[in-house]
FIKOLZA-1660 file (N, C-alpha, C; in steps of 0.1 Angstrom, whole numbers, plus 5000, padded with zeros to 4 digits):
% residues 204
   i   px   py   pz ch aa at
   1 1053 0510 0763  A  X  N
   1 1061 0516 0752  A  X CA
   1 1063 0507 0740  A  X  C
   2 1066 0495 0744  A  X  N
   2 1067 0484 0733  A  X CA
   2 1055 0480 0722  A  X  C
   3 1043 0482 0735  A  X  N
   3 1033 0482 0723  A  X CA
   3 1033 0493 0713  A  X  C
   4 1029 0506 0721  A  X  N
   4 1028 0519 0713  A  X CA
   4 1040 0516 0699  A  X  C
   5 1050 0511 0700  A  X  N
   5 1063 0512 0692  A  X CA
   5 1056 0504 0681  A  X  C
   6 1051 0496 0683  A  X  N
   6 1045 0484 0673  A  X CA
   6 1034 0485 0665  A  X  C
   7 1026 0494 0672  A  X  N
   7 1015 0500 0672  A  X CA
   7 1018 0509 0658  A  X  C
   8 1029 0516 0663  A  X  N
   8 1032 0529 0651  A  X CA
   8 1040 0522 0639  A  X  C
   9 1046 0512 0641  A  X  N
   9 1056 0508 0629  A  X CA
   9 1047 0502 0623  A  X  C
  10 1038 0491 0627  A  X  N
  10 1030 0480 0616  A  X CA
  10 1017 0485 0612  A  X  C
  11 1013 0501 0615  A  X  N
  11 1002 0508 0610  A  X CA
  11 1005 0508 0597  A  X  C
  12 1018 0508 0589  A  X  N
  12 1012 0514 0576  A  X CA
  12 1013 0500 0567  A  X  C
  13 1018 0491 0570  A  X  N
  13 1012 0479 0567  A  X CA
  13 0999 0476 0566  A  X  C
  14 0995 0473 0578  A  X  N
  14 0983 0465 0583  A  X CA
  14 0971 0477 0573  A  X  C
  15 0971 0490 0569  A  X  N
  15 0963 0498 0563  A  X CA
  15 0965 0497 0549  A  X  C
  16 0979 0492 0546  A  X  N
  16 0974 0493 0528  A  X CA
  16 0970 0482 0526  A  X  C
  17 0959 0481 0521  A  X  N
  17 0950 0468 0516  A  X CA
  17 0953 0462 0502  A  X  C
  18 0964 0473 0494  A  X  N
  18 0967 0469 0483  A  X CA
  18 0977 0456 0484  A  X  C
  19 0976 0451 0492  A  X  N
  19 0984 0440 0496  A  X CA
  19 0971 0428 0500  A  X  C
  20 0961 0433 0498  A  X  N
  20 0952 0421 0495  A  X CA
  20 0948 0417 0482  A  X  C
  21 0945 0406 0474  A  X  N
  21 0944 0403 0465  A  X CA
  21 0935 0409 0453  A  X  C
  22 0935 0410 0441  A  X  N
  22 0922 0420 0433  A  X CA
  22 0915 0416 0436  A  X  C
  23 0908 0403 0437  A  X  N
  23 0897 0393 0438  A  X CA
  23 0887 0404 0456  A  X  C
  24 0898 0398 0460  A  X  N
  24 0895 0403 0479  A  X CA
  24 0890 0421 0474  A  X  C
  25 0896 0426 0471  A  X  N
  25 0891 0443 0474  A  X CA
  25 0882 0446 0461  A  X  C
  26 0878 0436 0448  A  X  N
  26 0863 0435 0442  A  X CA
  26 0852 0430 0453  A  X  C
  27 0856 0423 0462  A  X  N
  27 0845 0418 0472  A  X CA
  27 0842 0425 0480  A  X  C
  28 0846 0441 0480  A  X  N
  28 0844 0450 0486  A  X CA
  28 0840 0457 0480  A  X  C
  29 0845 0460 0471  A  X  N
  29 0838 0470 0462  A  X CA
  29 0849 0487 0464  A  X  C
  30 0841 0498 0464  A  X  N
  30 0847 0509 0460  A  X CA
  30 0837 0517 0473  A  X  C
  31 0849 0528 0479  A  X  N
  31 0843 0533 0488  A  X CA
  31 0850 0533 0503  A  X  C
  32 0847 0545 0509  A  X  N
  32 0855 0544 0528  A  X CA
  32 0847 0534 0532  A  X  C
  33 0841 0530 0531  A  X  N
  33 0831 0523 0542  A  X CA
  33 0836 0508 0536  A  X  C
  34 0837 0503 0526  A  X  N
  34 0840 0490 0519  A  X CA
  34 0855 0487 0524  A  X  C
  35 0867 0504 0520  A  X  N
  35 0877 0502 0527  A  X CA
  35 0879 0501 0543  A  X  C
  36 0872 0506 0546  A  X  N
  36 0869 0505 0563  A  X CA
  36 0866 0489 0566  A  X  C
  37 0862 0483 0559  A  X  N
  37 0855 0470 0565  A  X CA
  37 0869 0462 0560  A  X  C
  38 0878 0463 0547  A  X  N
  38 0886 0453 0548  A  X CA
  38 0903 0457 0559  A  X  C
  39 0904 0469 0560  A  X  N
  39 0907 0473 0572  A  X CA
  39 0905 0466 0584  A  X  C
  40 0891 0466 0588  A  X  N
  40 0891 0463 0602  A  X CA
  40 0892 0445 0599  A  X  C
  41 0889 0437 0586  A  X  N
  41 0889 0423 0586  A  X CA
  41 0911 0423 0591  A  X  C
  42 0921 0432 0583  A  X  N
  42 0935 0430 0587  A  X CA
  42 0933 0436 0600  A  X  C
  43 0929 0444 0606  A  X  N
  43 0932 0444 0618  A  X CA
  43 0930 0435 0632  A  X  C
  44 0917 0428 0626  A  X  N
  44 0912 0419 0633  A  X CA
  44 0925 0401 0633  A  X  C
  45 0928 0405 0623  A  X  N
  45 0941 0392 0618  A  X CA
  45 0950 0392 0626  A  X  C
  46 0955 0406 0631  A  X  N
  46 0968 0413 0637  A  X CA
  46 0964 0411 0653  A  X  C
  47 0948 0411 0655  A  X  N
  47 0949 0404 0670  A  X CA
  47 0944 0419 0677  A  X  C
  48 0939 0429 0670  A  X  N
  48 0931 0444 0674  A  X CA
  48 0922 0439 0681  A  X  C
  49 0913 0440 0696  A  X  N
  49 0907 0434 0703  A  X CA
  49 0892 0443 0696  A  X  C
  50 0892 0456 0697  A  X  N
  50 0881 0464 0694  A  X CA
  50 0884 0472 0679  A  X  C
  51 0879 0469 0673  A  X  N
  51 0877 0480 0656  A  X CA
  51 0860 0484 0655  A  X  C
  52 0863 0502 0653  A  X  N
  52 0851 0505 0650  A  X CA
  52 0850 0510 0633  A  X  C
  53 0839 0503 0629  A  X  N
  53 0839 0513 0614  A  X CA
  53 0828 0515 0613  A  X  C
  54 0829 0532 0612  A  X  N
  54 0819 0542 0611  A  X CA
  54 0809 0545 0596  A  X  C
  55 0797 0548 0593  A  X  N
  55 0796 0550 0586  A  X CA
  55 0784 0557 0583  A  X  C
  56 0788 0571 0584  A  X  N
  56 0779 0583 0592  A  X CA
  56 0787 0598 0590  A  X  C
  57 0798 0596 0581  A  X  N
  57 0803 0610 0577  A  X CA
  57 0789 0621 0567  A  X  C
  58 0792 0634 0579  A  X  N
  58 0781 0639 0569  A  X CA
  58 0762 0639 0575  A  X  C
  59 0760 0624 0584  A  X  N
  59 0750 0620 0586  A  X CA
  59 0737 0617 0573  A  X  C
  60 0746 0610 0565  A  X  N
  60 0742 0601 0552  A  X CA
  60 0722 0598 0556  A  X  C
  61 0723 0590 0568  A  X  N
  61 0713 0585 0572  A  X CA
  61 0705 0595 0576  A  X  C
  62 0703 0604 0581  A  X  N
  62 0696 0614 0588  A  X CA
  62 0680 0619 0577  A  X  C
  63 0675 0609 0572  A  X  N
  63 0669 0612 0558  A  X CA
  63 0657 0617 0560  A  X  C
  64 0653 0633 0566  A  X  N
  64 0641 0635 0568  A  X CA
  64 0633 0640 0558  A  X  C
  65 0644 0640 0543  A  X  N
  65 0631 0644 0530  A  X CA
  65 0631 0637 0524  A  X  C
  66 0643 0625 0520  A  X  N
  66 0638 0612 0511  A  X CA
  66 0645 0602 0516  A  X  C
  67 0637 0596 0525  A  X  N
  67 0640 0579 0523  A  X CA
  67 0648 0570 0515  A  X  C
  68 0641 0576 0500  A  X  N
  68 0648 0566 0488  A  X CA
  68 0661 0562 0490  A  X  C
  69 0670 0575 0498  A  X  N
  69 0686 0578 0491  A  X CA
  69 0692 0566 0502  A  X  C
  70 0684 0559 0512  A  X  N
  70 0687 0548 0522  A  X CA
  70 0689 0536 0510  A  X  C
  71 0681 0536 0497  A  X  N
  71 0682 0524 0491  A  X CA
  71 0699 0523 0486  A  X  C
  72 0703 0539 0481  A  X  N
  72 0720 0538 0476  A  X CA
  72 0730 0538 0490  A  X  C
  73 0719 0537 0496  A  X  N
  73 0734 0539 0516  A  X CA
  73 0734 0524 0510  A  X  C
  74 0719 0517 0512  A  X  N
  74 0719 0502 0517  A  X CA
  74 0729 0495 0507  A  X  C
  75 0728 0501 0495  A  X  N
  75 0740 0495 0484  A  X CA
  75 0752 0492 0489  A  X  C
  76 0759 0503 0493  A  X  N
  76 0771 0510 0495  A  X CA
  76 0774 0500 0509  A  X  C
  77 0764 0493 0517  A  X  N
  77 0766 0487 0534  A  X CA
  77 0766 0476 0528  A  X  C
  78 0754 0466 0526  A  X  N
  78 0753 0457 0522  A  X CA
  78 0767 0449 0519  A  X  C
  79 0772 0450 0505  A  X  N
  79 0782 0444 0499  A  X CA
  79 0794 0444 0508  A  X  C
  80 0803 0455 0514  A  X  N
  80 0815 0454 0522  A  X CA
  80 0810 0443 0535  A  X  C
  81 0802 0445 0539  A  X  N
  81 0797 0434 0554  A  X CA
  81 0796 0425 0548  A  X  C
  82 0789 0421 0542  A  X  N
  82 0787 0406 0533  A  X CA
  82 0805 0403 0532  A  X  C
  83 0808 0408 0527  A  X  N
  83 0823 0405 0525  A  X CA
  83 0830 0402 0532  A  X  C
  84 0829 0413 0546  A  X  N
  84 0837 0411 0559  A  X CA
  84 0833 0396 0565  A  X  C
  85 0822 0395 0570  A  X  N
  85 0816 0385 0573  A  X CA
  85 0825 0367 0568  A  X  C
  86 0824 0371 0555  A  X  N
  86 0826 0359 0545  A  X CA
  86 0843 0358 0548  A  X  C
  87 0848 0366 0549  A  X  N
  87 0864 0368 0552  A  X CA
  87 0870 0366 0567  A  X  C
  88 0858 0369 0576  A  X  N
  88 0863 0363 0587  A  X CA
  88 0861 0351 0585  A  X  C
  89 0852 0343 0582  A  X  N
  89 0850 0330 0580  A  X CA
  89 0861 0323 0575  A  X  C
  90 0860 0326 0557  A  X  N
  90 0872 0320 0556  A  X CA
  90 0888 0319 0565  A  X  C
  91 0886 0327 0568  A  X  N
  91 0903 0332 0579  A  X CA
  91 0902 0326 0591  A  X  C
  92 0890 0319 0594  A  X  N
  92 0889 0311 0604  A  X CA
  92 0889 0317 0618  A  X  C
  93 0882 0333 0617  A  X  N
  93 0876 0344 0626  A  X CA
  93 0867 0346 0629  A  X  C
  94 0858 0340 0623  A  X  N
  94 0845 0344 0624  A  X CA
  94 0839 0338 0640  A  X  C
  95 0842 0328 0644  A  X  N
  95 0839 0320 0660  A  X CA
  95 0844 0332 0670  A  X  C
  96 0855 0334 0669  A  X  N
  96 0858 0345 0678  A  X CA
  96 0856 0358 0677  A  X  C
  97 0851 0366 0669  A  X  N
  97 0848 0381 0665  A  X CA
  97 0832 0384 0666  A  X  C
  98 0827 0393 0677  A  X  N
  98 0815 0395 0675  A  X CA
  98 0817 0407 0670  A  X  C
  99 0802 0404 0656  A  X  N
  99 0805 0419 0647  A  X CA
  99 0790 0422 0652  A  X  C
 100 0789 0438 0651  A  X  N
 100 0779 0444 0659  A  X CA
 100 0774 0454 0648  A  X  C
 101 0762 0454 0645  A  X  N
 101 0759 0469 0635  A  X CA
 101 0745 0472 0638  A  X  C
 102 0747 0485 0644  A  X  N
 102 0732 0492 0647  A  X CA
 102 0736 0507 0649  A  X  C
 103 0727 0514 0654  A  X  N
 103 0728 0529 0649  A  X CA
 103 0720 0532 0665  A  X  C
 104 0716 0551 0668  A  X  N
 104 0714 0549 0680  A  X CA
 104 0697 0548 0681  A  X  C
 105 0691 0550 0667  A  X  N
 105 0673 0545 0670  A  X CA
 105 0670 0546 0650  A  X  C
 106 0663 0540 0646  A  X  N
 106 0655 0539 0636  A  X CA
 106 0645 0546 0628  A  X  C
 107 0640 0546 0618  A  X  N
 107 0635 0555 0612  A  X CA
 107 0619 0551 0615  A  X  C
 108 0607 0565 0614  A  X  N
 108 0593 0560 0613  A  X CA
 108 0591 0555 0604  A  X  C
 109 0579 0548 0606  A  X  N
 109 0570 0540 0589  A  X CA
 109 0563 0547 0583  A  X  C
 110 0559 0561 0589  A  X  N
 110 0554 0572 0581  A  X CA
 110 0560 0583 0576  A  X  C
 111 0556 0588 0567  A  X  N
 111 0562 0599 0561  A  X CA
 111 0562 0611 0566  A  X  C
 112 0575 0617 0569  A  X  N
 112 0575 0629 0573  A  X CA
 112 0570 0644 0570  A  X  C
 113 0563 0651 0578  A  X  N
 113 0554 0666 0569  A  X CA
 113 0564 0673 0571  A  X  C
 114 0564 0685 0559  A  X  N
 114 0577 0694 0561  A  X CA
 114 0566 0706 0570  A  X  C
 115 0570 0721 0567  A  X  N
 115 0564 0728 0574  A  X CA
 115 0551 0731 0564  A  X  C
 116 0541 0736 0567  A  X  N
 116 0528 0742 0558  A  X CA
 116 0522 0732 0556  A  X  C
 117 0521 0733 0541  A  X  N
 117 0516 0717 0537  A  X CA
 117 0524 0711 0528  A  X  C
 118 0534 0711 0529  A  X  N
 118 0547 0709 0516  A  X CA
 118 0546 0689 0526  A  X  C
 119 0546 0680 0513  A  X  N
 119 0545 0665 0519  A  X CA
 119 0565 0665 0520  A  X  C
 120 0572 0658 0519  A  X  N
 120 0578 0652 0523  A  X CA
 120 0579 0639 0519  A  X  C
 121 0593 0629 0514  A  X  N
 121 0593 0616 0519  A  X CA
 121 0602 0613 0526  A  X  C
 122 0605 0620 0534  A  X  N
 122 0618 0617 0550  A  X CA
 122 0607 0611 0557  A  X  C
 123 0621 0604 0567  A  X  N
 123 0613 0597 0576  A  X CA
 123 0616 0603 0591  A  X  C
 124 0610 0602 0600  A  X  N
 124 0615 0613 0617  A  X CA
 124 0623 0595 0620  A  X  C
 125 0631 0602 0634  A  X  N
 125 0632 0596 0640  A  X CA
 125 0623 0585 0651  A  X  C
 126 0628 0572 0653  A  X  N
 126 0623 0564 0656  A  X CA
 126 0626 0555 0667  A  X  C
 127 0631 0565 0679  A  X  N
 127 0633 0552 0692  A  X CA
 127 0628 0539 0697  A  X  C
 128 0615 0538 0689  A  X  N
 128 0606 0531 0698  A  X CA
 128 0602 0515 0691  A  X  C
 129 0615 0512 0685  A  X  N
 129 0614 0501 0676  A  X CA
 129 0622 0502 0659  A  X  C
 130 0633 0492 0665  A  X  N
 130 0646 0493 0656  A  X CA
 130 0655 0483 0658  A  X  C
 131 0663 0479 0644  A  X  N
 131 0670 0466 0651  A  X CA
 131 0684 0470 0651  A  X  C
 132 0697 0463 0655  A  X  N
 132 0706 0458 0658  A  X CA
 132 0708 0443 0653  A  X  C
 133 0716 0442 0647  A  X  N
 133 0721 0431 0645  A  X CA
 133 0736 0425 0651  A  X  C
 134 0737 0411 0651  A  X  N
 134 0749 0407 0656  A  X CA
 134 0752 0395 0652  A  X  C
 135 0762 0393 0648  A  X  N
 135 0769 0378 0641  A  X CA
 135 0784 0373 0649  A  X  C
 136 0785 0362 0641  A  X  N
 136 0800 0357 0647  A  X CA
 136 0800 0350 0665  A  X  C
 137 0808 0355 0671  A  X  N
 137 0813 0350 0683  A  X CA
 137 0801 0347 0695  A  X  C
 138 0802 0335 0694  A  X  N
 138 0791 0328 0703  A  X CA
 138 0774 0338 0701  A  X  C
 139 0765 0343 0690  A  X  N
 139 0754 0344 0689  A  X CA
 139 0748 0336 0674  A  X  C
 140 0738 0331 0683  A  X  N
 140 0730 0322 0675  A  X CA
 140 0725 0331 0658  A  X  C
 141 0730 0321 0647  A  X  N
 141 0729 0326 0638  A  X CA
 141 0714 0323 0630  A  X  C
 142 0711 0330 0618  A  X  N
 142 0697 0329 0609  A  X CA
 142 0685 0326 0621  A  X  C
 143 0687 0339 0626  A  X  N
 143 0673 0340 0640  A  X CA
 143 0674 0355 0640  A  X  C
 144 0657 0357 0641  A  X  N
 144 0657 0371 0648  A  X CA
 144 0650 0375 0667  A  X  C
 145 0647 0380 0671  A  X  N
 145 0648 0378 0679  A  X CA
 145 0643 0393 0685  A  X  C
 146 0624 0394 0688  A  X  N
 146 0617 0408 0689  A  X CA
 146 0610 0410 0681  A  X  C
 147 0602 0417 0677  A  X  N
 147 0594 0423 0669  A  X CA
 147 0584 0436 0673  A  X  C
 148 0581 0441 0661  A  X  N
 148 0572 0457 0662  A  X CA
 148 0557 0451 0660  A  X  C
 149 0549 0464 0661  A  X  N
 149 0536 0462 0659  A  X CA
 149 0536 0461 0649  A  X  C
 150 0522 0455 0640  A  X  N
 150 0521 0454 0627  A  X CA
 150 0525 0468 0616  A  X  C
 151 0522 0476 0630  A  X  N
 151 0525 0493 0617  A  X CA
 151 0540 0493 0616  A  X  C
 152 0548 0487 0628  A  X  N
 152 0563 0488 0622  A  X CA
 152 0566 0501 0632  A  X  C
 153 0560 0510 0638  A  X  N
 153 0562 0518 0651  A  X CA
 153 0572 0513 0662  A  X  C
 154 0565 0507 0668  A  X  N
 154 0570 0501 0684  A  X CA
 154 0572 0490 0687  A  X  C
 155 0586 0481 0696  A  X  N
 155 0585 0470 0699  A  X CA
 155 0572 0463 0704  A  X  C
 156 0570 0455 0698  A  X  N
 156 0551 0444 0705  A  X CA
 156 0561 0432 0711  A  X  C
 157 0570 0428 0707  A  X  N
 157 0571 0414 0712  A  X CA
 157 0590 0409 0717  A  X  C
 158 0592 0407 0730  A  X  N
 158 0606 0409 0735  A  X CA
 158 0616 0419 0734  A  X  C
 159 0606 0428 0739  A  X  N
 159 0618 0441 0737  A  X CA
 159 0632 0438 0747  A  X  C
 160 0640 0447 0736  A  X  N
 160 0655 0447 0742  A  X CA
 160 0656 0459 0745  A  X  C
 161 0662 0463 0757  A  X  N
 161 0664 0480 0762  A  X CA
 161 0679 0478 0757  A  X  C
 162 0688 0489 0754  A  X  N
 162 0702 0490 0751  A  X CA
 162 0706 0490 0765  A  X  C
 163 0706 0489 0776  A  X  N
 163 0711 0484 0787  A  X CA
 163 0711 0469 0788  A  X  C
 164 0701 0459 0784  A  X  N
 164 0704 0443 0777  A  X CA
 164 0711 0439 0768  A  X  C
 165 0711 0449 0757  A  X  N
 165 0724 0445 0748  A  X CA
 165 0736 0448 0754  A  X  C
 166 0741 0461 0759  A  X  N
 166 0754 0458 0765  A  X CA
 166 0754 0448 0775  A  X  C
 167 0748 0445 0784  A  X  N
 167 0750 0433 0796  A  X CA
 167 0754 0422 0783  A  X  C
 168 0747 0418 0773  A  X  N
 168 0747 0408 0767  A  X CA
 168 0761 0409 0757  A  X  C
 169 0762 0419 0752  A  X  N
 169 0781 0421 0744  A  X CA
 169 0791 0417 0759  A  X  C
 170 0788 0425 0770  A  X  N
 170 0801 0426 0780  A  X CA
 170 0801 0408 0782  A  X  C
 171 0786 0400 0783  A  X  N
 171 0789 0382 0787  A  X CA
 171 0795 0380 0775  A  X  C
 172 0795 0382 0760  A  X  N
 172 0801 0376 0752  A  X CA
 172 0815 0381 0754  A  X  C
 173 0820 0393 0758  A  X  N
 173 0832 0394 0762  A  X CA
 173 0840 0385 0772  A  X  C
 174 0830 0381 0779  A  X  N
 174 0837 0374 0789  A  X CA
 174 0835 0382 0803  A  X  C
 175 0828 0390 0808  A  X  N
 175 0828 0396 0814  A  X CA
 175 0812 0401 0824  A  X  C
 176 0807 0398 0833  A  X  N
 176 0792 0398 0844  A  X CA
 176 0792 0412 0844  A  X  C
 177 0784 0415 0838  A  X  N
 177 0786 0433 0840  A  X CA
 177 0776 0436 0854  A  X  C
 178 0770 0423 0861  A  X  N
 178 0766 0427 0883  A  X CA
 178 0778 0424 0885  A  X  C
 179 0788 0424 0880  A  X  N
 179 0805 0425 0892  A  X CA
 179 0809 0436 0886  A  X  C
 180 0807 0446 0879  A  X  N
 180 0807 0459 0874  A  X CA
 180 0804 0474 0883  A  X  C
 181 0798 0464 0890  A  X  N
 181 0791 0483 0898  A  X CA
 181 0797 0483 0908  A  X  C
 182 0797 0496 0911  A  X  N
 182 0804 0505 0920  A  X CA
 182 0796 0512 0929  A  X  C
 183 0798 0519 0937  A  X  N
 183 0792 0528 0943  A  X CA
 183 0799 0543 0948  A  X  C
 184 0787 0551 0942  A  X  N
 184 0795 0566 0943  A  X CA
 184 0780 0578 0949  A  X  C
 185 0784 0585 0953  A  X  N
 185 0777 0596 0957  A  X CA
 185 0761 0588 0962  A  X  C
 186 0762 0577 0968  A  X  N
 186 0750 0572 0975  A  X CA
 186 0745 0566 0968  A  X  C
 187 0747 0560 0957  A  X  N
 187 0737 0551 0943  A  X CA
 187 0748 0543 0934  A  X  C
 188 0747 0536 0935  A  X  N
 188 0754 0519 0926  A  X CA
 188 0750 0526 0914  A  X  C
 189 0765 0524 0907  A  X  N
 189 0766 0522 0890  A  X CA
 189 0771 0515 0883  A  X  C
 190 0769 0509 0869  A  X  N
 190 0778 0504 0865  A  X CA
 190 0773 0506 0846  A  X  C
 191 0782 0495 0836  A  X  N
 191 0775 0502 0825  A  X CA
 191 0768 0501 0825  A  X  C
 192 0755 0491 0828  A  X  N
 192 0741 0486 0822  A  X CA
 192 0739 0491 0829  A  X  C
 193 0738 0508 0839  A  X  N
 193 0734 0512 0846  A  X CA
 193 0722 0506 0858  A  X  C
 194 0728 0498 0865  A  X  N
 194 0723 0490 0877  A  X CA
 194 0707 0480 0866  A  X  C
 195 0709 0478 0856  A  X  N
 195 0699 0474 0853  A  X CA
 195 0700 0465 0843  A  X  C
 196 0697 0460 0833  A  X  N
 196 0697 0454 0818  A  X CA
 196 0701 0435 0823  A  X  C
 197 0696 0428 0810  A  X  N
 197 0694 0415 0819  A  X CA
 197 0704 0408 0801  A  X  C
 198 0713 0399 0799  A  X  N
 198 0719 0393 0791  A  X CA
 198 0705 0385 0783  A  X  C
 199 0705 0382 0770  A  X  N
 199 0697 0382 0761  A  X CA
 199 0703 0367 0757  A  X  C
 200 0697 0356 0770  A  X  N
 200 0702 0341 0764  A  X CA
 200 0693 0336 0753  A  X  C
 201 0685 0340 0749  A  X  N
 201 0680 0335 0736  A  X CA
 201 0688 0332 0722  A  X  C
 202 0694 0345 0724  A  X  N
 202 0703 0346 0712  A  X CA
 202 0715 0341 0712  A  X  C
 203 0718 0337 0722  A  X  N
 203 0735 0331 0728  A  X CA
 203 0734 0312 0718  A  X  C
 204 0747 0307 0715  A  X  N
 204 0753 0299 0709  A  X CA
 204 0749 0288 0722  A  X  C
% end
């Protein structure tokens, strides 16, 4: 109850940002997604273990007739992360916060055909090679780690299944996601669904 109580009284604090400096919310720029990110940088101050910020109202990204409009998303992302990033650092957050940004699969490298013969420049969806990124708390920085075929289609070189990535967020949590599983209805479960292997390459 004490949390909850604390929870609800220092919400409207910790949300007006106008209490951060002009300088700090120009480094953000204009926009939910820029205010989302200096948001989650006060909440992260205040000791919030998990912050998600979304940025997918509408399905912005979903671009199956023009590509281009990814160049004004990429505007609009770019600048607040860059910011957040730089803000955890300075605040002396950045060691302890792993920031996570990925989506659930990637776009093709080809152009999408509408129906008939009408061309298109959307792109379809792309499971089969796409990245995720991750900074801050214990992962190795200015590295990538995997690669697609030359056409930009499909992983060719260290693929990561999303059952690897979570094993590998739950060890940066602190946490063996093989002490995770359970057993139910005759078959062992757990998140990485009895499978996915932690990704020490990229580890600090």
């Amino acid at each position: 109850m004490e949390v909850a109580y604390r929870m609800q009284t220092e919400a409207p604090e910790v949300f007006d940002i106008s209490k951060e400096s002009e300088a700090t919310r120009q480094r953000y720029g204009e926009g939910d997604f820029a205010r989302g990110c200096l948001m989650a940088l006060r909440l992260v101050e205040r000791g919030v273990r998990v912050v998600q910020i979304y940025f997918g109202n509408g399905q912005p990204w979903d671009n199956h007739e023009d590509i281009e409009i990814h160049r004004k998303l990429a505007e609009q992302a770019d600048r607040p992360i860059a910011a957040l990033l730089k803000d955890l650092k300075s605040r002396g957050l950045f060691n302890e916060t792993l920031v996570i940004c990925g989506s659930e699969f990637g776009r093709t490298p080809v152009v999408e055909t509408g129906g008939g013969s009408r061309i298109q420049n959307g792109r379809d969806h792309d499971p089969f090679g796409f990245t995720v990124w991750l900074a801050g708390g214990g992962v190795k920085g200015g590295m990538t780690y995997g690669a697609t075929d030359d056409f930009g289609f499909k992983t060719a070189e260290n693929p990561v299944h999303v059952h690897d990535l979570h094993a590998t967020i739950l060890h940066l949590l602190g946490l063996d996601h093989e002490k995770l599983t359970y057993r139910y209805s005759g078959r062992d479960f757990r998140l990485t669904d009895v499978s996915g292997r932690v990704i020490k390459e990229i580890l600090v």
